[in-house]
N, C-alpha and C positions, 0 to 999 in steps of 0.2 A: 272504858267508854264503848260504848254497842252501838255496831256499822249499820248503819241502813244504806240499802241500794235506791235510787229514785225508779219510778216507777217508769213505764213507755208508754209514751205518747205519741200517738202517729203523724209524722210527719206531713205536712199540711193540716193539722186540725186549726180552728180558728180561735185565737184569743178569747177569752172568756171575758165580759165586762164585767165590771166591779166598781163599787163608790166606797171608799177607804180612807178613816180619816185618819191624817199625818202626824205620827206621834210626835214631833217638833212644833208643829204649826198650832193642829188641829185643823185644817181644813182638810174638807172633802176631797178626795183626788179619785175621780172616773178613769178608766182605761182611756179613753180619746183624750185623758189631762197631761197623762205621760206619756202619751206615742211620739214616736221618733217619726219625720220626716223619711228616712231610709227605713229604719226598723227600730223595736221595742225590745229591749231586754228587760224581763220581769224576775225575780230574784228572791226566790224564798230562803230567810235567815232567821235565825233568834239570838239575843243577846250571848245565852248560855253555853250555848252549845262550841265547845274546842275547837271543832272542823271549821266553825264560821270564824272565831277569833282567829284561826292559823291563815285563813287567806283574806281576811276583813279590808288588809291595807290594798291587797293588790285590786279586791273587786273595786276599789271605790278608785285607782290607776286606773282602771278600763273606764268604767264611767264617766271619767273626766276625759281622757283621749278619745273616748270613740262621741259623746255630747257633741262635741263643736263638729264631729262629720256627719250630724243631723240624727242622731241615734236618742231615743229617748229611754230613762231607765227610773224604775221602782223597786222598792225590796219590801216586802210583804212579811209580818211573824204573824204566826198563827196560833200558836202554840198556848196550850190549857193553862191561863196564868193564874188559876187555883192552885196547880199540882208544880208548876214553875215559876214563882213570883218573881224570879231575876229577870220576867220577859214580860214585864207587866208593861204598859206603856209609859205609865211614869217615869222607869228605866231605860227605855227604848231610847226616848229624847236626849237624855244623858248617853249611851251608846254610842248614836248617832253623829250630837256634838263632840266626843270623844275624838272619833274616827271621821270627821269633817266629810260627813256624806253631801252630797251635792245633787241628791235625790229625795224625791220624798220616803220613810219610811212608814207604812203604812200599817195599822193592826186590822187583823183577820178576828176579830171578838166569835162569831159566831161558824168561824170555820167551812165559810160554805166556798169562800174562793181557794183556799188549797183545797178543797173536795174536788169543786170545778175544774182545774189544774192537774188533779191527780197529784199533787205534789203530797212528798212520802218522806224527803228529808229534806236537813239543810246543812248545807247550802243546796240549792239547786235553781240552776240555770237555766231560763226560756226564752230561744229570741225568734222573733217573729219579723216577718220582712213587713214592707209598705203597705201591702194589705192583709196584716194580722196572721197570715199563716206561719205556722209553725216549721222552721227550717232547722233548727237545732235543740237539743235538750241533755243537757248532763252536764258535764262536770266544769272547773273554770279550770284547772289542768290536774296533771296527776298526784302532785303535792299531797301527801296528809300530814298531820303530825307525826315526827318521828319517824317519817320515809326517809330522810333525809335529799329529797327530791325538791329543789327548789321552786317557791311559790311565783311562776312567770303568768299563770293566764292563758297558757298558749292555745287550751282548746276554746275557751269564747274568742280568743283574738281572732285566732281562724276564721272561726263561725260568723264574727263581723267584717270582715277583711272579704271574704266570699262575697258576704250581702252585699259591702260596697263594691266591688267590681265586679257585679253581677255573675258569678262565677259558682258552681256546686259547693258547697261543704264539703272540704275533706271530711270522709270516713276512715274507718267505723267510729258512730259519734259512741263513748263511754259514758254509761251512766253516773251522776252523780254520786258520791259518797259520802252519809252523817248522821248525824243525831237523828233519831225517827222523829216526826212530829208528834206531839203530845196531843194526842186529840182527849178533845173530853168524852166525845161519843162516834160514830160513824152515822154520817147521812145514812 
């Protein structure tokens, strides 16, 4: 399995809006449909990919713990489901119910919102305080497969735990580690 690093994004960049429909539901879900009252955590994953199954359980822990402290969450695939049909949407919703997401997950068909995002692998991690800026981005902790590092969460826990007590992000934030996304072409 071949490591991709996520990409850098600067720190205060602004949320990028998106209308993405939910591969459970199928309704449409805009950026202002999943903001958090505190902040937003946006979440690029695909069905296939290892790195996303090895911490799958814990992202959707964080989701529900930090949800009722006003936190709103999405996980976005994007990924070329020509050349990866395990990440088709039909699959996604089966995924999702699988692993009792409690989020929308949303398909990226034409790839322009991981372009937007910069997002480069998955899993990878963006949380954004109350007004959309960007406060953290990387990894949900050091965990990968076969590290034998247990799957806790600690660097998004952080990064929300900061938000809510209005306090800095511990650094240095660590970039994401996974599957590169399958783009079908480059904006």
């Amino acid at each position: 399995m071949a490591e991709t690093a996520s990409n850098k994004l600067p720190l205060g960049s602004k949320a990028a809006d998106f209308e993405l429909p939910d591969a459970v539901t199928a309704n449409l879900f805009s950026l202002e449909d999943v903001r958090g009252e505190k902040g937003t955590v946006i979440m690029f994953i695909c069905n296939h990919c290892p790195f996303v199954k090895h911490v799958v359980d814990e992202m959707v822990r964080v989701a529900n713990d930090y949800r009722v402290l006003g936190f709103g969450f999405a996980a976005i695939s994007s990924n070329d489901v020509e050349q990866y049909p395990e990440d088709h949407p039909d699959l996604m919703w089966q995924f999702a119910r699988k692993h009792n997401f409690t989020f929308p997950y949303l398909y990226d068909r034409d790839q322009a919102v991981a372009w937007d995002y910069r997002a480069e692998c998955t899993p990878d991690f963006y949380v954004f305080d109350e007004d959309l800026a960007l406060i953290y981005h990387g990894q949900l902790d050091s965990s990968r497969p076969g590290n034998g590092i247990p799957v806790n969460g600690r660097q998004l826990r952080e990064a929300l735990d900061a938000l809510l007590n209005s306090r800095p992000v511990p650094g240095p934030q660590k970039p994401s580690v996974g599957c590169g996304i399958k783009w079908k072409y480059r904006p």
